[in-house]
DRENTIGU-328020 format. One record per residue (C-alpha): residue number from 1; residue in three letters; chain; x, y, z. Coordinates in nm, 3 decimals. Layout:
! residues N
site base = NUM | lumvex = ala | zanu = A | x = X | y = Y | z = Z $
...
! end
This chain:
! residues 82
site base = 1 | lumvex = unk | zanu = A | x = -1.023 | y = -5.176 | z = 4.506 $
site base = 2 | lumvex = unk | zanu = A | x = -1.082 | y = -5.224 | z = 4.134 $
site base = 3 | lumvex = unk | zanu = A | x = -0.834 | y = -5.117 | z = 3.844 $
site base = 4 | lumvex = unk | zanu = A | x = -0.911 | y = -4.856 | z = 3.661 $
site base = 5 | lumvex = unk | zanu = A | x = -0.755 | y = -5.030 | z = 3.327 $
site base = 6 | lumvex = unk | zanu = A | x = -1.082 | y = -5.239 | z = 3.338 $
site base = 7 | lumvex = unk | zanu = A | x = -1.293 | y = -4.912 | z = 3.324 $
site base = 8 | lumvex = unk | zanu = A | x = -1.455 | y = -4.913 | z = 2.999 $
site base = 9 | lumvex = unk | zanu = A | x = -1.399 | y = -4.536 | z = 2.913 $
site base = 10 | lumvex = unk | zanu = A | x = -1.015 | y = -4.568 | z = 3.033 $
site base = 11 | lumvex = unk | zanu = A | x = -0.768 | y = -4.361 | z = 2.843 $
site base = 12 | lumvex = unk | zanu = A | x = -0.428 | y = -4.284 | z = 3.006 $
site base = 13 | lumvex = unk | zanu = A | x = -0.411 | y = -3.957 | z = 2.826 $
site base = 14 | lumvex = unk | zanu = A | x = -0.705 | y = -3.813 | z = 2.927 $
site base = 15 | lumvex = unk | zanu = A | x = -0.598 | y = -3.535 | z = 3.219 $
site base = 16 | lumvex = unk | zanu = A | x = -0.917 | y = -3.471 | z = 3.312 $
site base = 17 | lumvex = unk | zanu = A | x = -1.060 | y = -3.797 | z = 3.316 $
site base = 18 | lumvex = unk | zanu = A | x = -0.709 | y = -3.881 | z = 3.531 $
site base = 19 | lumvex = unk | zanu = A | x = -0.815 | y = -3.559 | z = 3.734 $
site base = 20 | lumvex = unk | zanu = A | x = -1.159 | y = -3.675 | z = 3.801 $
site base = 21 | lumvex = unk | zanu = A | x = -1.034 | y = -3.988 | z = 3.892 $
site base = 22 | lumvex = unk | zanu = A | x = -0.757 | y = -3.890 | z = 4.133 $
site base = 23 | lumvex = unk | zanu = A | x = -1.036 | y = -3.654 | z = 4.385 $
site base = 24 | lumvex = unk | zanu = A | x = -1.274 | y = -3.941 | z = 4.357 $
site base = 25 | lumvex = unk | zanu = A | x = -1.048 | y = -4.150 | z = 4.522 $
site base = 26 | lumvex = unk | zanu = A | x = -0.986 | y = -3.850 | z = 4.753 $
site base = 27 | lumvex = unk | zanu = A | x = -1.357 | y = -3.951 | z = 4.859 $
site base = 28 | lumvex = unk | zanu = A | x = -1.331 | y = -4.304 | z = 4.872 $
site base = 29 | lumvex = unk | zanu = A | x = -1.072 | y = -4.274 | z = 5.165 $
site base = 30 | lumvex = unk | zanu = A | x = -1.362 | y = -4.069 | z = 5.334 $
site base = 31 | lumvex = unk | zanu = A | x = -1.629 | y = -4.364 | z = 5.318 $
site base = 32 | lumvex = unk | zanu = A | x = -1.680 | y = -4.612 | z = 5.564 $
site base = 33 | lumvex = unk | zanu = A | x = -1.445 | y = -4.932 | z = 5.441 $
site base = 34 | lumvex = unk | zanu = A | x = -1.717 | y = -5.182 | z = 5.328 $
site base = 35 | lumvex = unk | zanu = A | x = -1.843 | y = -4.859 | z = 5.092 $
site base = 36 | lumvex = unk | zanu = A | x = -1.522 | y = -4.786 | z = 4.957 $
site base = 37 | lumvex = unk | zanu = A | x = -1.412 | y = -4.844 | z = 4.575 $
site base = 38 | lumvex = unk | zanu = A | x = -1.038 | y = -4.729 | z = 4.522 $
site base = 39 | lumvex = unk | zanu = A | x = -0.913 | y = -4.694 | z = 4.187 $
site base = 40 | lumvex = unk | zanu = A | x = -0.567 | y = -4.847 | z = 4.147 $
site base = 41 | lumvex = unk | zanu = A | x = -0.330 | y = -4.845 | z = 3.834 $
site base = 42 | lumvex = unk | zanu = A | x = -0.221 | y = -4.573 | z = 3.604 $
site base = 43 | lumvex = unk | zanu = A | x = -0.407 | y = -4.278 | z = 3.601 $
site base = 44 | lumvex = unk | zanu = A | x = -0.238 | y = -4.086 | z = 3.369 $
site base = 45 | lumvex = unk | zanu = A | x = 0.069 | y = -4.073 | z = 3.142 $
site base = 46 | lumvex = unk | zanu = A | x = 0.221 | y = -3.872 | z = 2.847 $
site base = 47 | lumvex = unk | zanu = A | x = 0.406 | y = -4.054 | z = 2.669 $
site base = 48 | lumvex = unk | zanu = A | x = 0.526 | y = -3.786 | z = 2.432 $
site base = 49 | lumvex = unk | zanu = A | x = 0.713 | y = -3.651 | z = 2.726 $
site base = 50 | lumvex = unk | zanu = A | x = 1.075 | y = -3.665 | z = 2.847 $
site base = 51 | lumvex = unk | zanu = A | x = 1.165 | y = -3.763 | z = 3.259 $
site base = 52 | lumvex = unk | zanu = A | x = 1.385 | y = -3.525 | z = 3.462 $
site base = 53 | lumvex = unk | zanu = A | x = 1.651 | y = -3.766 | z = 3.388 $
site base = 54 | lumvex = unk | zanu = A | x = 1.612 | y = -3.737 | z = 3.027 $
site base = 55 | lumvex = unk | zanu = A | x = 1.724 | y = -3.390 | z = 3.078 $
site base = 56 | lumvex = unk | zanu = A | x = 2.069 | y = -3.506 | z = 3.205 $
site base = 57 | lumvex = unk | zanu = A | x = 2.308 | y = -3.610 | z = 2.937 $
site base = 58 | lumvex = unk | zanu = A | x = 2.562 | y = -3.624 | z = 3.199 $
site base = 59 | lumvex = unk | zanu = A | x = 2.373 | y = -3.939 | z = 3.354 $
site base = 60 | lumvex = unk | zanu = A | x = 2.436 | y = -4.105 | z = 3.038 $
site base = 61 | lumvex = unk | zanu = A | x = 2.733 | y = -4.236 | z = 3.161 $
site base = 62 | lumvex = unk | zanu = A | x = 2.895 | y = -4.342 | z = 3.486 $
site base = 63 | lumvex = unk | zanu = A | x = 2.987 | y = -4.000 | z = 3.714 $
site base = 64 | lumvex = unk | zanu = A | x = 3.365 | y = -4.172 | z = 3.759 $
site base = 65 | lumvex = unk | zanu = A | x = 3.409 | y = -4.127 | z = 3.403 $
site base = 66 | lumvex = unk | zanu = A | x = 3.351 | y = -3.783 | z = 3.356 $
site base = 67 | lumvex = unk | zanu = A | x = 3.669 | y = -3.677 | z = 3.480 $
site base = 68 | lumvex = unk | zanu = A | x = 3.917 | y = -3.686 | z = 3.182 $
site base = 69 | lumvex = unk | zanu = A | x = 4.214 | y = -3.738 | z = 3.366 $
site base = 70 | lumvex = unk | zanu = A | x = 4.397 | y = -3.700 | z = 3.715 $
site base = 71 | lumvex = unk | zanu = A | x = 4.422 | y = -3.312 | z = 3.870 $
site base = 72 | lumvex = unk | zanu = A | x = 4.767 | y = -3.303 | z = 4.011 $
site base = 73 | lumvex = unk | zanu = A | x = 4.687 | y = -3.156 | z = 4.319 $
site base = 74 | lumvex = unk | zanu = A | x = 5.042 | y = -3.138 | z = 4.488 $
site base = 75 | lumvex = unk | zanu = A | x = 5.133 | y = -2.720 | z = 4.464 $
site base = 76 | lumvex = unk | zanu = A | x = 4.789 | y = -2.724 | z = 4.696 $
site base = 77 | lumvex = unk | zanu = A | x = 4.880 | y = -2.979 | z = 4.930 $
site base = 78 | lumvex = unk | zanu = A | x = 5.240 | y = -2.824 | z = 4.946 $
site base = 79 | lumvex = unk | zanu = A | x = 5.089 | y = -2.534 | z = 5.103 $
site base = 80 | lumvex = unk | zanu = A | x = 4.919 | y = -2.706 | z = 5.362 $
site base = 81 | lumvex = unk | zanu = A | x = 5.232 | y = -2.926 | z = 5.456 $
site base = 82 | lumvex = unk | zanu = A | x = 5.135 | y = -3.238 | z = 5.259 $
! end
């Protein structure tokens, strides 16, 4: 295994280097295991970018707070004997 930080042509950016990366370590888990190099670290980020989570303002806060205030919920449980 060798980190692919220490490559000397390593930029987290690059898709296509991150691309060429990724199938050659498709190939390394093909070789015999005293052959085998396997990239480890990073291979690619955009930083620029947003998460999924980002997306969701409602995460922003704790789910128990985003009910404003108590449903009264008695007329239903009337009908059901409560």
């Amino acid at each position: 295994m060798y980190k692919i930080e220490d490559l000397p042509d390593y930029d987290p950016t690059d898709r296509t280097k991150a691309f060429d990366l990724s199938m050659s370590t498709f190939h390394e888990l093909t070789c015999a295991p005293d052959e085998c190099k396997i990239p480890i670290g990073v291979f690619f980020e955009e930083p620029d970018s947003f998460t999924y989570q980002d997306g969701l303002p409602q995460l922003d806060r704790p789910m128990w707070k985003h009910a404003e205030k108590p449903r009264n919920i008695s007329a239903t449980m009337a009908k059901y004997g409560g």
